[in-house]
KEKE-3310 file (N, C-alpha, C; in steps of 0.2 Angstrom, whole numbers, plus 5000, padded with zeros to 4 digits):
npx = (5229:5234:5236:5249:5251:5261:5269:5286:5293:5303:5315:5326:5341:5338:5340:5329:5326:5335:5329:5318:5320:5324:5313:5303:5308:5308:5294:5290:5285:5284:5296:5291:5299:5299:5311:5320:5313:5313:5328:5332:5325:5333:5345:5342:5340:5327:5312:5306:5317:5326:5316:5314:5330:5333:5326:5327:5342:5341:5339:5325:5307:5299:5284:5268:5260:5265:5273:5263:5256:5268:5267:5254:5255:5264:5260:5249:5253:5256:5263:5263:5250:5248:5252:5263:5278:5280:5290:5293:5283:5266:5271:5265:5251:5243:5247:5244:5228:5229:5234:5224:5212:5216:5219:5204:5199:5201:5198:5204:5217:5230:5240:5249:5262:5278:5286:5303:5311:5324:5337:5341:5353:5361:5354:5360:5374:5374:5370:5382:5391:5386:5389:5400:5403:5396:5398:5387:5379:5368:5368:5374:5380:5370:5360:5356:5350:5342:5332:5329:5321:5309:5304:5302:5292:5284:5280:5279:5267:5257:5260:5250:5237:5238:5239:5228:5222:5226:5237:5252:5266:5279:5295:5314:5326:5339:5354:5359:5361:5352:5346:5339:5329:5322:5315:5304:5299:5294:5286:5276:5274:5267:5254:5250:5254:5265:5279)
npy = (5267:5285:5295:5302:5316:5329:5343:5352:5365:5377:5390:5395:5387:5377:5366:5357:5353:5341:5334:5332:5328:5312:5309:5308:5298:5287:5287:5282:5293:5308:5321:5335:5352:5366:5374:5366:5362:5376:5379:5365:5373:5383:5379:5372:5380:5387:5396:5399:5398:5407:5419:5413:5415:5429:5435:5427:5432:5444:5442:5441:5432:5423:5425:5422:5416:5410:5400:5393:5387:5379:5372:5363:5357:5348:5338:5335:5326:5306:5300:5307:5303:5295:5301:5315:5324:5343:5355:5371:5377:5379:5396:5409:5418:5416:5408:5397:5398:5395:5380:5373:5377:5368:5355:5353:5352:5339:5332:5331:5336:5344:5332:5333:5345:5349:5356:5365:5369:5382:5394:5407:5412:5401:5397:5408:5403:5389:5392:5401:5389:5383:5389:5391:5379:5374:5384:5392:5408:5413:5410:5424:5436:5447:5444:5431:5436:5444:5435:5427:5435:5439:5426:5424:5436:5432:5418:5409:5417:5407:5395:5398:5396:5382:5378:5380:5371:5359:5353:5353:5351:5352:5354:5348:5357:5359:5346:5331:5324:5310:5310:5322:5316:5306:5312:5317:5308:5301:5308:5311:5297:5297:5302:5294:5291:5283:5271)
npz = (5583:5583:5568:5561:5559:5559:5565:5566:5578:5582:5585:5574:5572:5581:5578:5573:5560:5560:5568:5565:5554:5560:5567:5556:5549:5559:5560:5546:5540:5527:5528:5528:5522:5520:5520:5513:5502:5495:5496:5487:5475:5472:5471:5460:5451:5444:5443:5452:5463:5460:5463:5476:5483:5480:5491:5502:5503:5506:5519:5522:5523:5513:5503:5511:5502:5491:5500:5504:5493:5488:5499:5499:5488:5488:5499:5494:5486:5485:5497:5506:5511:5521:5532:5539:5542:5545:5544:5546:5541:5545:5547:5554:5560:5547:5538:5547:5546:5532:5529:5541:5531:5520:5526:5532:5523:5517:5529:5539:5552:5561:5571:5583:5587:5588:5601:5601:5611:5614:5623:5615:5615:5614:5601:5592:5592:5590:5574:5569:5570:5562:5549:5549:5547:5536:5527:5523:5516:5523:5534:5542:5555:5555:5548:5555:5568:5563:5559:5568:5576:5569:5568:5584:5585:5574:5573:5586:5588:5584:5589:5602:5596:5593:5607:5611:5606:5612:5605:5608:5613:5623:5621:5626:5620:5620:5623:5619:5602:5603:5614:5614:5604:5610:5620:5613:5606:5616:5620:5610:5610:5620:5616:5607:5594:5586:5579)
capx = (5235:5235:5237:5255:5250:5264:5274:5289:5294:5307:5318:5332:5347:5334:5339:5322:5326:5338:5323:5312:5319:5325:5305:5300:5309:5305:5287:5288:5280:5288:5298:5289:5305:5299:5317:5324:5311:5317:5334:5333:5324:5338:5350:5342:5340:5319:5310:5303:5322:5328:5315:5316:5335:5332:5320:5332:5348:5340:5336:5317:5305:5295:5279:5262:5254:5271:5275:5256:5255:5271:5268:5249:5258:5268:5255:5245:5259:5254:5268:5259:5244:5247:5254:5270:5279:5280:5297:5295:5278:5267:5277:5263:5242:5240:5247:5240:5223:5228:5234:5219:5208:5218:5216:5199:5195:5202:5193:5211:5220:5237:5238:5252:5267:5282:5291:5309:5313:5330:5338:5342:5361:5359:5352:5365:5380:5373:5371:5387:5395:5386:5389:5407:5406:5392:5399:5380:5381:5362:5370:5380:5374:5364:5353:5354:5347:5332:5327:5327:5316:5304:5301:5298:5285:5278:5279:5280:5260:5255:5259:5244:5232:5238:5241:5221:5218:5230:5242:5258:5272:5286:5302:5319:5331:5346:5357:5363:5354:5349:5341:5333:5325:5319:5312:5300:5297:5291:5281:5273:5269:5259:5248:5246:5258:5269:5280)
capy = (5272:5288:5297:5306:5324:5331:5351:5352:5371:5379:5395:5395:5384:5371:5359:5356:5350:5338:5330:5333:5320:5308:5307:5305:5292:5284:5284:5281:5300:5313:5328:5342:5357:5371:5376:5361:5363:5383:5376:5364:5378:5387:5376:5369:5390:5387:5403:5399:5397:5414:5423:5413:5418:5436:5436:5425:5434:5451:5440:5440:5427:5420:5427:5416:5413:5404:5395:5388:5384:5376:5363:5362:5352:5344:5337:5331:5319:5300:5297:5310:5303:5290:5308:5321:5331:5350:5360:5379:5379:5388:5400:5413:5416:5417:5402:5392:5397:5394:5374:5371:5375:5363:5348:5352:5349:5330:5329:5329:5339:5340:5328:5335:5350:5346:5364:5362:5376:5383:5399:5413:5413:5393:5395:5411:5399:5383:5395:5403:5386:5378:5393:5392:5373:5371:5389:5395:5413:5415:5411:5429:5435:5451:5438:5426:5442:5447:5428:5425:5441:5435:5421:5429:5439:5430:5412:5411:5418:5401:5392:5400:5393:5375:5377:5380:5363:5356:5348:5357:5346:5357:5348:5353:5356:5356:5339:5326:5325:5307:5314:5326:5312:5302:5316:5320:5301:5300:5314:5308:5289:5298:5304:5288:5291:5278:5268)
capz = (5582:5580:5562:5564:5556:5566:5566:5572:5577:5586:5583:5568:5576:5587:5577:5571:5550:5561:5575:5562:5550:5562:5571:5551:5546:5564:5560:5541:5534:5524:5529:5521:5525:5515:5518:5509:5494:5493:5492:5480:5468:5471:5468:5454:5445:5444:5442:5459:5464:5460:5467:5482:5483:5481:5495:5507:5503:5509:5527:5521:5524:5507:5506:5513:5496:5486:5504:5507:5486:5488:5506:5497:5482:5492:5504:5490:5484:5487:5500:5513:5512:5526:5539:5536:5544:5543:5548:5545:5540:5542:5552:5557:5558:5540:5535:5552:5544:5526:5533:5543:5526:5516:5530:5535:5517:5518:5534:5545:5555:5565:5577:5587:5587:5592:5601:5602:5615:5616:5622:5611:5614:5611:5594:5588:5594:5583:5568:5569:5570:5555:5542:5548:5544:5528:5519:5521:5517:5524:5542:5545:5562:5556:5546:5560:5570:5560:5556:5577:5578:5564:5573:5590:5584:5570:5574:5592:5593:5582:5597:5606:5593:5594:5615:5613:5603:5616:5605:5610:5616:5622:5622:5630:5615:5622:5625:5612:5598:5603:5621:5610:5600:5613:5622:5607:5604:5621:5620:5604:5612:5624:5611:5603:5589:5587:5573)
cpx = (5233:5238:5243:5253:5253:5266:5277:5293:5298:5312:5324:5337:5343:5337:5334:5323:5330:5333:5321:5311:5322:5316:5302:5300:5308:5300:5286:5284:5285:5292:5296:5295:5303:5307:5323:5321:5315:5322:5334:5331:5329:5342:5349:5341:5333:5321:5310:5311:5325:5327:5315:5323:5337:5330:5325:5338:5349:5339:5329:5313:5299:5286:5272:5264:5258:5271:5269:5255:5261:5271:5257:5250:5261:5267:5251:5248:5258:5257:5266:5254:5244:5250:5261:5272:5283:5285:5295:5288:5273:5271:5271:5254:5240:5239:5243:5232:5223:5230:5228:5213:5209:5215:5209:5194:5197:5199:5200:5213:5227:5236:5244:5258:5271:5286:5297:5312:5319:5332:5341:5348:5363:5362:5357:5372:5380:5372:5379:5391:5391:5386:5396:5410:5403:5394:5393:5380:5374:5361:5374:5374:5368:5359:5351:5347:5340:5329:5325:5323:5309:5301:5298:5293:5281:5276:5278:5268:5253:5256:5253:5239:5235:5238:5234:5217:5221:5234:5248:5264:5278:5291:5311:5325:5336:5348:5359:5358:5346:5343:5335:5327:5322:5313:5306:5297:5293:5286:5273:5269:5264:5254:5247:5249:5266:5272:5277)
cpy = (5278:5292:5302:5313:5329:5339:5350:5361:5372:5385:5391:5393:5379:5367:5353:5351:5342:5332:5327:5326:5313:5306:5307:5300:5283:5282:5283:5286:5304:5317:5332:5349:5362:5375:5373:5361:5370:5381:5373:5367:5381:5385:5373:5376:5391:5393:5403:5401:5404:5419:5421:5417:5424:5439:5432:5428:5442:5448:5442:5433:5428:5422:5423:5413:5408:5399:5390:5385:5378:5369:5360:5356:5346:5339:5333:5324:5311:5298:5301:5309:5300:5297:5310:5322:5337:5352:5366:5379:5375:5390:5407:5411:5413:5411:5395:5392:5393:5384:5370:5370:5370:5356:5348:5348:5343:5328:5328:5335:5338:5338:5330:5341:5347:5356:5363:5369:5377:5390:5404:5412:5405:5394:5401:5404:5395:5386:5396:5397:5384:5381:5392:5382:5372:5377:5392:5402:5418:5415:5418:5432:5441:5446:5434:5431:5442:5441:5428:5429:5441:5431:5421:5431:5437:5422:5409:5413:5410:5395:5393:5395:5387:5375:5375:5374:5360:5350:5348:5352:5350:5352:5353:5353:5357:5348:5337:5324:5318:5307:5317:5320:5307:5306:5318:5313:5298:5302:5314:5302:5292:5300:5299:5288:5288:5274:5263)
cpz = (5579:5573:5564:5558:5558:5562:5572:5573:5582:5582:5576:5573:5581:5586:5575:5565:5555:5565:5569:5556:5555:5565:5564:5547:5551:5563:5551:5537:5532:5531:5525:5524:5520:5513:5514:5502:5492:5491:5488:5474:5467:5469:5460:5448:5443:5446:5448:5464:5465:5463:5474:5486:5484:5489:5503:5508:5506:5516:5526:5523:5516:5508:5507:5509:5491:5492:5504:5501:5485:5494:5500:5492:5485:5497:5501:5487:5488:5494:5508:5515:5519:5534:5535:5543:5544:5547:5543:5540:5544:5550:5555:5556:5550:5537:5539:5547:5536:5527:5535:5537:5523:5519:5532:5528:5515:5524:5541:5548:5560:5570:5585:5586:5592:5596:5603:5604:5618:5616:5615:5610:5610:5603:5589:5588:5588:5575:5568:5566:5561:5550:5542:5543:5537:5525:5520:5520:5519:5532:5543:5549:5560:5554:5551:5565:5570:5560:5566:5579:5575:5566:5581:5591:5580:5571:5581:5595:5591:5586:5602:5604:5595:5602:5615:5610:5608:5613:5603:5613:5618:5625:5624:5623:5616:5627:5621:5609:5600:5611:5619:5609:5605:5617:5619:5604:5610:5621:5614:5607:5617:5624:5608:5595:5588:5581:5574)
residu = (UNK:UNK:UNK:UNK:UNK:UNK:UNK:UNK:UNK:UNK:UNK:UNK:UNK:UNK:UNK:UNK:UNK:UNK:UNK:UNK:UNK:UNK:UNK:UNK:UNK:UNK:UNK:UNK:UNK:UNK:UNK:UNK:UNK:UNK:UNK:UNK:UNK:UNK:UNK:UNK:UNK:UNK:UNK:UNK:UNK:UNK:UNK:UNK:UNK:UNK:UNK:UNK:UNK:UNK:UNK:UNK:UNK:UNK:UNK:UNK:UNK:UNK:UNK:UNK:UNK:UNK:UNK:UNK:UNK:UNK:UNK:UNK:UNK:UNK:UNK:UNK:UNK:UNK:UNK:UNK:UNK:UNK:UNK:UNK:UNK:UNK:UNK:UNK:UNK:UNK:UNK:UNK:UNK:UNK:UNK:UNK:UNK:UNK:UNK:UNK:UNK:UNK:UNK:UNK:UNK:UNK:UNK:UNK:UNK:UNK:UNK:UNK:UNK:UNK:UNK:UNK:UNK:UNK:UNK:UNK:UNK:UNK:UNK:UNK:UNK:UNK:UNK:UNK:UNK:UNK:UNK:UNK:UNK:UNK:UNK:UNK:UNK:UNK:UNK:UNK:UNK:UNK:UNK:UNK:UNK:UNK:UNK:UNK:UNK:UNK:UNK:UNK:UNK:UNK:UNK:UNK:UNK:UNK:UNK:UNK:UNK:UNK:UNK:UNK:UNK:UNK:UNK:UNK:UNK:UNK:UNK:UNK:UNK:UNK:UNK:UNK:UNK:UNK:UNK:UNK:UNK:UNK:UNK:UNK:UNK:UNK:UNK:UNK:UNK:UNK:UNK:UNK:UNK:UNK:UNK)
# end
């Protein structure tokens, strides 16, 4: 059996945090969500917390060097040892490289990328609706905007790199979530990644 060392990536609104933990609790590995650690700092008033805040409430993205010090800890945690998986890191070259070093130095590497590919209108739509239901005040649509632009251009080329390892999956992200998740389960057993 393959080692599940998985990323699952897809625009802002894919539904990725959603897949992401359903196909981790599937295979028994973490969720590492950078955007679920930022929140809880936040929520909990951490140093880390405020400045992230600051930095998300202008529609900014967190800069490498906290994000890659923060999935580095978080990787190292006994519970990841046996495989993870990574939602919203890393998000461009910088951090791909800063990733790779870490794993090359255990001797591992990601075993597959999940990419959950939905149109542009899709993924405002699914924003829109969950800020109007969860209150989020980091979904209003200019921020939606620059976040789906952010990703375009900075996340979007890190695709390349792993297309060239060849272990890319792209998955249909529209349907019901449980289509999704079969979709992605399938596509994993074809790699030899399997609960």
């Amino acid at each position: 059996m393959t080692a599940a060392r998985l990323l699952i990536v897809g625009p802002q609104g894919s539904g990725k945090g959603t897949q992401g933990v359903r196909i981790a609790e599937a295979l028994g590995i973490p969720t590492v969500s950078t955007g679920d650690v930022f929140r809880a700092n936040v929520k909990e008033g951490t140093e880390l917390g405020q400045q992230v805040k600051a930095i998300i409430d202008a529609g900014d993205l967190v800069p490498d060097e906290l994000t890659s010090a923060i999935v580095r800890g978080r990787l190292e945690q006994a519970d990841a040892a046996g495989g993870f998986l990574l939602d919203g890191y890393p998000r461009n070259l910088a951090q791909v490289r800063d990733l790779d070093g870490f794993l090359q130095g255990r001797g591992e590497e990601l075993t597959a990328v999940i990419e959950l590919v939905v149109p542009r209108e899709e993924s405002i739509a699914r924003l829109s609706k969950r800020a109007a239901e969860q209150g989020r005040d980091d979904d209003n649509e200019e921020s939606i905007a620059k976040r789906l632009s952010i990703y375009e251009n900075e996340t979007a080329p890190i695709l390349d790199v792993f297309r060239e390892r060849g272990i890319v999956d792209q998955i249909d992200g529209v349907g019901s979530l449980d289509e999704i998740t079969e979709r992605i389960t399938a596509a994993l057993t074809a790699r030899g990644i399997t609960a």
